[in-house]
N, C-alpha and C positions, 0 to 999 in steps of 0.2 A: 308305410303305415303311418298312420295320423299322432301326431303326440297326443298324451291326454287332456281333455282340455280342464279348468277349473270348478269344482262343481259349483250349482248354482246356489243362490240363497234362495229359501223354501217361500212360495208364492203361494196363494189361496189357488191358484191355477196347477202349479204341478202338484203341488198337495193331492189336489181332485184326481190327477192324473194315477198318482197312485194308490190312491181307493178305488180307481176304475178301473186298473189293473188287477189288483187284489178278488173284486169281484168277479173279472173276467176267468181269471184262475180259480177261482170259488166255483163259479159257473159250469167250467170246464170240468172240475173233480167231480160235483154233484148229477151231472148228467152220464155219467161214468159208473155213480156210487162208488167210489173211490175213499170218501170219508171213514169209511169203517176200519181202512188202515193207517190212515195217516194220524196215528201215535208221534210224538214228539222221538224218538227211538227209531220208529220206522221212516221216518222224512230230514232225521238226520244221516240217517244211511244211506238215504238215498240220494243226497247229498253230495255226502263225497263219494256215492259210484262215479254218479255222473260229471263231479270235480278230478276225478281218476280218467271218468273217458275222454274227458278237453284235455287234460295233460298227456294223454295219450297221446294225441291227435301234432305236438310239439315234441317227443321222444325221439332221440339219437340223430336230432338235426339239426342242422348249422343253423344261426340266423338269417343267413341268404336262400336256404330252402323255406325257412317257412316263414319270410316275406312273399315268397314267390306262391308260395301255399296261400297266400291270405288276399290276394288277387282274386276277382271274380271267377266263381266257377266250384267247382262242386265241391273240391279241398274247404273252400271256404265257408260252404252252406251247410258241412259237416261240422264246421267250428259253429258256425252260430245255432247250429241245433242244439251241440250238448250248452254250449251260454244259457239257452232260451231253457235246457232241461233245469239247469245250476238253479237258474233264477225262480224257478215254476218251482220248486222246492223249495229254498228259500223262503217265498212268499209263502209258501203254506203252512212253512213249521212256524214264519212269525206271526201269523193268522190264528194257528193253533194255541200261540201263546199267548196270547192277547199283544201283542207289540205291533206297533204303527208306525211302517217302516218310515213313511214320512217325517216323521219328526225325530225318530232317533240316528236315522242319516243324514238329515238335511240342517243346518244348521236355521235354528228362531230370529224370531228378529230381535231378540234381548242378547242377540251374540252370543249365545250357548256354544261351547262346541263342535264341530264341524260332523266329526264322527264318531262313534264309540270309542275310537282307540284316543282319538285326545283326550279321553276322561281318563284314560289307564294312564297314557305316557302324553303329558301336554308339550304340543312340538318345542316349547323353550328348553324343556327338559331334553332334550335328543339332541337340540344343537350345541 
């Protein structure tokens, strides 16, 4: 498996990208009529179902099985399903709230913050 790598500083380009994400997921709900239930209540739940069904997917296994799980092949396209469900949720409850995953993930170029949790706990405080 890949270590993780660093994330990026927020560019007018992936910026774009995740508003064109956003819309894609917009798009996707509305063609569905979908909206009528995504209450902030209801898309937090469904949340962590589908955060419940990716931990599923890692339950009572060594990490040498589920390296071997996450090798090409259908184990795998089960993992990035429930990811892609996590994140289509995500994206909607913070749509719903008005919050613009862009800038409160991605750190400014005034060097804000990286992510929400360095505003809670700023990594000098943790080390």
């Amino acid at each position: 498996m890949k270590k993780p790598t660093k994330p990026r500083r927020a560019t007018a380009q992936n910026s774009d990208s995740w508003s064109a994400l956003v819309a894609d997921v917009r798009r996707f709900r509305d063609e569905r009529d979908w909206a009528q239930f995504h209450t902030p209540k209801n898309l937090a739940a469904a949340i962590a179902i589908e955060a419940a069904e990716l931990q599923e997917r890692f339950l009572w296994k060594t990490d040498q099985e589920i390296e071997s799980d996450l090798e090409p092949g259908p184990k795998r396209d089960a993992v990035v399903e429930e990811i892609a469900d996590v994140m289509m949720f995500a994206l909607l409850l913070a749509d719903r709230l008005g919050i613009d995953v862009a800038t409160t993930t991605i750190p400014d170029h005034a060097g804000r913050p990286q992510y929400l949790l360095d505003r809670r706990e700023p990594i000098a405080e943790l080390i």
